[in-house]
N, C-alpha and C positions, 0 to 999 in steps of 0.2 A: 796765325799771323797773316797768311793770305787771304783771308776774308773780310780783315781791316780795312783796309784800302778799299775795295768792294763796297762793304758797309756805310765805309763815309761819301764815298763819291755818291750813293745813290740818297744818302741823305740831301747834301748838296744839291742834288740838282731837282729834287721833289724833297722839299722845306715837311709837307705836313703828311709823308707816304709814312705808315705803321710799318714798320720794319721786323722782323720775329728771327732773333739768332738762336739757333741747337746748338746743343757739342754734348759728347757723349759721359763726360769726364767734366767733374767740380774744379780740377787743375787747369784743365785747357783754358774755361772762360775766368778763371782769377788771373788770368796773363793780362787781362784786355778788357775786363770792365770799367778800368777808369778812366780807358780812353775812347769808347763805345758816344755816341749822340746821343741824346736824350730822348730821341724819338724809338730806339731801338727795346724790343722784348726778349727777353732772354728766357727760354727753360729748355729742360732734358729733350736730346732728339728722343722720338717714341721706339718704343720696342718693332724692331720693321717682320711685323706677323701682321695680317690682311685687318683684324679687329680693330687693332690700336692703330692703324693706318686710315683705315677710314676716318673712325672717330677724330681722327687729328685733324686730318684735312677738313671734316666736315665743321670741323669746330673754329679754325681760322680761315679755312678758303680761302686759299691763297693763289695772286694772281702770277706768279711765279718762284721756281724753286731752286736756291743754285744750291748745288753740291760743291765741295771742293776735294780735289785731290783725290784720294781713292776712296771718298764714302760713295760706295755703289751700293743703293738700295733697293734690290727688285721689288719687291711690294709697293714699295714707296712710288718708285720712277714708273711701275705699269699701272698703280691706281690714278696717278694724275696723271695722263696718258690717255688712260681711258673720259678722265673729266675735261679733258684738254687745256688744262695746263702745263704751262713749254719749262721745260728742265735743263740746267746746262749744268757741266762738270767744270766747272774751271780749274786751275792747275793741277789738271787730268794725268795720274801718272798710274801706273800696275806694276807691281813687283815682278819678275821673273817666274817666281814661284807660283804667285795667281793667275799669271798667263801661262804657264804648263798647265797651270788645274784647269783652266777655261778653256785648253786648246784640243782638248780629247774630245772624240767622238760625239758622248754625252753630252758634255758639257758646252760645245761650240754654238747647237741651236737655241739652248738656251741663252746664253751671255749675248752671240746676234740677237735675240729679239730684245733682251732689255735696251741693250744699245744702241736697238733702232728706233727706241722710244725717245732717245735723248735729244731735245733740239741744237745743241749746240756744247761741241765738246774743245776743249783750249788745251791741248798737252803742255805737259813741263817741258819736253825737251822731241827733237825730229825722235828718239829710239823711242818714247812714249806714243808717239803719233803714230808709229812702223805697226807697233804694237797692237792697238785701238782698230788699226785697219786691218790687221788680220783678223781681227777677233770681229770682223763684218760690217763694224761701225761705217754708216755711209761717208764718201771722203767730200762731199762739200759740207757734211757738218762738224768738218775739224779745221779749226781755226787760229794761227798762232799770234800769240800775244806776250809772250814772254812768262818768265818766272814774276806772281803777282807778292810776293815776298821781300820785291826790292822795291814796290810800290809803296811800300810801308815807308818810305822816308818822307813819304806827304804830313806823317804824325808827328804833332808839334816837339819839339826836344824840349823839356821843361830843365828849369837850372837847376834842380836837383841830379838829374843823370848828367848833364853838363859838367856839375863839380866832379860826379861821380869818375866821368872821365878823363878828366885834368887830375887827380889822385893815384888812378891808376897809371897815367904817365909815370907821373913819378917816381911809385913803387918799382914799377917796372926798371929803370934805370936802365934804360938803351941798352936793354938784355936781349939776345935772342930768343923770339917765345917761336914754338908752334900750338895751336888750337884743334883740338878733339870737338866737335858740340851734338847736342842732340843725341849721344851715345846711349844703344839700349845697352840692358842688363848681360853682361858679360866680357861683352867689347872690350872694357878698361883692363881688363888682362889682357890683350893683343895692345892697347894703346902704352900699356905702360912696361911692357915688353921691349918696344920699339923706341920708348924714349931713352928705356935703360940703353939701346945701341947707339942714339943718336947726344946723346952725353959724352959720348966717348970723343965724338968729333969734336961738341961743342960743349965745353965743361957746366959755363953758367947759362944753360939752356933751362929757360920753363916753360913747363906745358901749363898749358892752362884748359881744363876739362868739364864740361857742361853735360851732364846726365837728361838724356830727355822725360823722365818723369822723375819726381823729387823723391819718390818714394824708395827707388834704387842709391839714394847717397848713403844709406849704410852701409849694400852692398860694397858701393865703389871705398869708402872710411875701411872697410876692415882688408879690401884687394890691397890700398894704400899701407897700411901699417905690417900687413903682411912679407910687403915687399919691402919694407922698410923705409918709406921716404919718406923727405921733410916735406908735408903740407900743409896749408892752410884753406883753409872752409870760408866761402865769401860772408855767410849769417853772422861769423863770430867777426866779424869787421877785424880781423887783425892783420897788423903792416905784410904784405911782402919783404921778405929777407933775401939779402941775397944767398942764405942759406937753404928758401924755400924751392925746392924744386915742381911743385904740382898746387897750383889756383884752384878751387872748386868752387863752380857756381850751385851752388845748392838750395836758393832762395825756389819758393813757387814762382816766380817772375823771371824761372830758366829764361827763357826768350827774350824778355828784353832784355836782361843782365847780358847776355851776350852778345844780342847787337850792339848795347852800349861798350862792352869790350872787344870788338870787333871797330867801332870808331875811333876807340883808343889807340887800336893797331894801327891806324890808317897814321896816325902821328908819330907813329914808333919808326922810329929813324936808320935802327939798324941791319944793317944787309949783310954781314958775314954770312946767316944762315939763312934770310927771308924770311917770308911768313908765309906758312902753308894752314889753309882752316879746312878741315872736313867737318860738313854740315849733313 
């Protein structure tokens, strides 16, 4: 979704520039093909081995390359580098994990050189940036611009998610909700752990839970019934109860379904409990 906004502004302001989007994953781009320009190309990012790098580049030659987020490609970022083509990461973030891997001995000279290939790196947050510059990144090519994920409100709201979210109001009936989103595979055993405790304060509390690949809603259907709760699945269109305790967004259109439920919230009125989202 941060690469939308991206996408459309550089349409906008060059009408007839050929635009070429990757993702590595058939789910990621059915989020966002229908709301993509017309000028835009879409296929598989290539396998990043020296072969299939070349051949890629040599076959669009492209006059710039953005990355977003933590697609760090060394083949990729050092062959256009060497053809001098300018690379930028934008909402540049590294796990903990991958900056332990990258901070050992080994590993430090190599991660500095790809990094210092990058012309322009835009962290998600100062801990991303802290991060980026230990790992040797030069610091005037880190540049802040915010999270590009809330740029996405540039994308036209069509009336269909419009009613979408005026139905959800309702269902919701000035319940207290909190929001799980983007949950990888196992997580919903801690989330629904934690709602079992927080029922207790607030009886008709619903969580409402978004699985970040579609593929894990079985997972999360059998963690649910295991545990025994009332839910309902956003595919099977059926009403919220106020006997439902847990929403699943489980459409391939994770992401928007839940920004659109995420606007929904912003009308939802009630403050006994707030509304907390972990994204």
């Amino acid at each position: 979704m941060a690469a939308l906004p991206v996408v459309r502004h550089c349409a906008r302001l060059h009408p007839g520039l050929p635009i070429l989007l990757t993702t590595t994953t058939l789910s990621a781009f059915e989020v966002i093909k229908d709301m993509l320009p017309d000028v835009v190309v879409y296929q598989f990012a290539p396998l990043d081995c020296p072969d299939a790098i070349e051949s890629f580049i040599g076959y669009w030659k492209p006059s710039l390359i953005l990355l977003m987020e933590s697609e760090l490609w060394p083949n990729l970022i050092m062959s256009a580098a060497e053809k001098g083509i300018a690379v930028a990461l934008l909402n540049a973030r590294m796990s903990l994990k991958s900056f332990n891997r990258w901070s050992v001995p080994l590993g430090l000279p190599l991660v500095s050189l790809m990094l210092s290939k990058l012309s322009l790196v835009i962290p998600l947050s100062t801990t991303q940036a802290v991060r980026f510059q230990l790992l040797h990144t030069p610091p005037y090519k880190i540049h802040f611009a915010g999270d590009l994920k809330y740029a996405v409100g540039d994308v036209e709201v069509r009336e269909k998610e419009l009613n979408t979210i005026k139905d959800l109001q309702r269902q919701f009936n000035d319940r207290p909700i909190w929001m799980a989103a983007s949950i990888h595979r196992g997580e919903e055993e801690v989330i629904l752990r934690v709602h079992g405790e927080l029922i207790k304060a607030y009886p008709s509390l619903l969580l409402i839970l978004v699985p970040r690949h579609p593929q894990d809603i079985k997972n999360v259907s059998l963690a649910l019934k295991k545990h025994k709760v009332n839910f309902v699945l956003r595919s099977t269109m059926e009403l919220v109860s106020i006997n439902t305790r847990v929403y699943v967004v489980d459409t391939l259109e994770n992401m928007m379904e839940s920004r659109g439920i995420k606007n929904a919230l912003q009308g939802h009125s009630n403050s006994s409990c707030g509304r907390l989202i972990f994204t």
